[in-house]
C-alpha positions as a Markdown table, in Angstrom:
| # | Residue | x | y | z |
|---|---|---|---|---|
| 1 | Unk | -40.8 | -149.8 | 122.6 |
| 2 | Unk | -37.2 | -148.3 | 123.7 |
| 3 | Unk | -37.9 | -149.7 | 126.8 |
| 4 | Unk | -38.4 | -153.3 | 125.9 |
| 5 | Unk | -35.6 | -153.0 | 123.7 |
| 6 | Unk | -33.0 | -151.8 | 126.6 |
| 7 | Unk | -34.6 | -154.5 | 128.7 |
| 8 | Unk | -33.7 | -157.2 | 126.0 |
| 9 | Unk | -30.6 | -156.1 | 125.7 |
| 10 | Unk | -29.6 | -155.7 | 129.7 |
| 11 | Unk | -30.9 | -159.4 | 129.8 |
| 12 | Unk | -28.6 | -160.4 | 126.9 |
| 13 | Unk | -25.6 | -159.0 | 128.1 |
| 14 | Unk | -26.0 | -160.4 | 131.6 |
| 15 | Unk | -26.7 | -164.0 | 130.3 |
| 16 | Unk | -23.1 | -163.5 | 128.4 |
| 17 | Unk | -21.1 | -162.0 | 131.4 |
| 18 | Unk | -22.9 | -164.7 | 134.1 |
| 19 | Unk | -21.6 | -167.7 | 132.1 |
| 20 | Unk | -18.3 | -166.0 | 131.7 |
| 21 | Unk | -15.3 | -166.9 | 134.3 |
| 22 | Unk | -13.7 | -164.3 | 135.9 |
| 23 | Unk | -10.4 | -164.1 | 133.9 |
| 24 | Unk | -7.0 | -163.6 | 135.7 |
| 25 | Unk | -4.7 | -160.7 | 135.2 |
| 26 | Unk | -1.5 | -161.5 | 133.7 |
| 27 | Unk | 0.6 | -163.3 | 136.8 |
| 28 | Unk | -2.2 | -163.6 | 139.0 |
| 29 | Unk | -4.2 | -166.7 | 139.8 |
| 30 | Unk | -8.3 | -165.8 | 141.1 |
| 31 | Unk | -9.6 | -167.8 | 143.7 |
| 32 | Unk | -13.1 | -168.4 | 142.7 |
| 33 | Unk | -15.7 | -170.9 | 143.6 |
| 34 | Unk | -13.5 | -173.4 | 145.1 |
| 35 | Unk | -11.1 | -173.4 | 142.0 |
| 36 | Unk | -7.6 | -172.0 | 141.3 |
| 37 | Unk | -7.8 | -170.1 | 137.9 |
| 38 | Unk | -5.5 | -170.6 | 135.9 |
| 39 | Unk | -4.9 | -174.2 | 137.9 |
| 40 | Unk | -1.2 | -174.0 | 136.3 |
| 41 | Unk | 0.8 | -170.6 | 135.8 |
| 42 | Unk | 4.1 | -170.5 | 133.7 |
| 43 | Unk | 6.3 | -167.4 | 134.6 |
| 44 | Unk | 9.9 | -166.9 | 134.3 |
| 45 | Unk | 12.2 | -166.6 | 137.6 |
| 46 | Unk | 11.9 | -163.3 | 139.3 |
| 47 | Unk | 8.4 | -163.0 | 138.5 |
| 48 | Unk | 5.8 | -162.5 | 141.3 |
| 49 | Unk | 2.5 | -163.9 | 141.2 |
| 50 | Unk | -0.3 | -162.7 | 143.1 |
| 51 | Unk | -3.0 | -164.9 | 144.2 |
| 52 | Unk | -6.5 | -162.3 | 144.6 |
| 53 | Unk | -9.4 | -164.3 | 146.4 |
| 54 | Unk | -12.9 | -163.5 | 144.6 |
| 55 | Unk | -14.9 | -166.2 | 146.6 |
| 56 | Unk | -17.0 | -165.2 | 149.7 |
| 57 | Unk | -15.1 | -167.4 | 152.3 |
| 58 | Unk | -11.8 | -167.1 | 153.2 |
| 59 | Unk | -8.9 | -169.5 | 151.5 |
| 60 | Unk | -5.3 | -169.7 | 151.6 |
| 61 | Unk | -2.1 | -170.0 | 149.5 |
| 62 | Unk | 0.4 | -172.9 | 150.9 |
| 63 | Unk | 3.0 | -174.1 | 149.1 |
| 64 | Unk | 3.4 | -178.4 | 149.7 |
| 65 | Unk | 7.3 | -178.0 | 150.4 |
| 66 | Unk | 6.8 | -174.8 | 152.9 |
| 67 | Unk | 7.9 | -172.3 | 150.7 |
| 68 | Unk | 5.0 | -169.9 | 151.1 |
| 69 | Unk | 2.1 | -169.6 | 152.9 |
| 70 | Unk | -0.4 | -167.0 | 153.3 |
| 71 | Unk | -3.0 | -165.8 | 156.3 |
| 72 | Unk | -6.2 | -166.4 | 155.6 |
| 73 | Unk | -7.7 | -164.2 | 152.7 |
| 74 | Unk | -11.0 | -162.1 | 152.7 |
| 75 | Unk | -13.2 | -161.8 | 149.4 |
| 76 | Unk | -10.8 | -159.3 | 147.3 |
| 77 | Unk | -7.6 | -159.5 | 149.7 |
| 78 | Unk | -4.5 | -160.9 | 147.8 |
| 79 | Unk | -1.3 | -162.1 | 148.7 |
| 80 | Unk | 1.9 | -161.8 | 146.4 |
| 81 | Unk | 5.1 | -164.7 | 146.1 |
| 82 | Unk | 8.1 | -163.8 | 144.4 |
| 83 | Unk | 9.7 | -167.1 | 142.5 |
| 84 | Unk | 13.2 | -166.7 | 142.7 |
| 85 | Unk | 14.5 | -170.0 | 141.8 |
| 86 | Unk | 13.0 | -172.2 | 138.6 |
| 87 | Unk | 11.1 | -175.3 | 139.4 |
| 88 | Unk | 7.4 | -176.8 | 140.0 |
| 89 | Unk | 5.4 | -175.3 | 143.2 |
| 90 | Unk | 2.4 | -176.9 | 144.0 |
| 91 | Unk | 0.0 | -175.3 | 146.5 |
| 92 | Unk | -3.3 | -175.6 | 148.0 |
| 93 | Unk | -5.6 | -174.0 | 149.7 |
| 94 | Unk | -5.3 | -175.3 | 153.7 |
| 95 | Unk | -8.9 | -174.8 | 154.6 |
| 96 | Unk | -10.0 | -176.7 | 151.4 |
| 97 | Unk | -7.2 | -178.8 | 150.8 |
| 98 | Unk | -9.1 | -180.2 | 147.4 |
| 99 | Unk | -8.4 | -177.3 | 145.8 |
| 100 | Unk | -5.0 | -177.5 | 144.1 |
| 101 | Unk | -2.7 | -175.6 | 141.9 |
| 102 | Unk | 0.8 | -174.8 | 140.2 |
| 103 | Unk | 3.2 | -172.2 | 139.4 |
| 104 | Unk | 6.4 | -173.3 | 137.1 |
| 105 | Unk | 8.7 | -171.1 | 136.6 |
| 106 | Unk | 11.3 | -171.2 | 134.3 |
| 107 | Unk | 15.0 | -169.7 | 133.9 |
């Protein structure tokens, strides 16, 4: 009876977490399943953002005026851009170039 009970609960608790997105720390954008999260990041100047890759192919961070860009990144390898100066950067990954984001950073 314990048993079926730990079972049922193990299988409630995995449906919850499998529907769940992975959530992104605070100034960090996950790269998971194609997708950008959050796909738009408000930080003040100074702030650096990490971007942490949590898919199982590589993908990269480029910035569309050639600000930043990073080398390819493994499953769980990051890379970190330090936004110096207020204003709207839009990036994308370049192997997947349909997968689009934003950082704006204000004063």
């Amino acid at each position: 009876m314990h048993i079926e009970r730990f079972y049922r609960v193990a299988l409630i608790t995995a449906m919850i977490f499998a529907g769940s997105p992975i959530k992104a720390a605070e100034n960090e954008v996950v790269i998971d399943n194609f997708t950008f999260t959050p796909g738009e990041l408000k930080v003040k100047q100074g702030t650096t953002v990490t971007f942490r890759n949590r898919d199982d192919i590589p993908h990269t961070i480029a910035n569309t005026d050639g600000e930043f860009h990073s080398a390819a990144l493994d499953t769980d390898e990051t890379f970190s851009f330090t936004f110096t100066k207020p204003g709207v950067y839009n990036y994308f990954c370049s192997l997947h170039p349909r997968m689009m984001g934003r950082v704006v950073v204000t004063p």
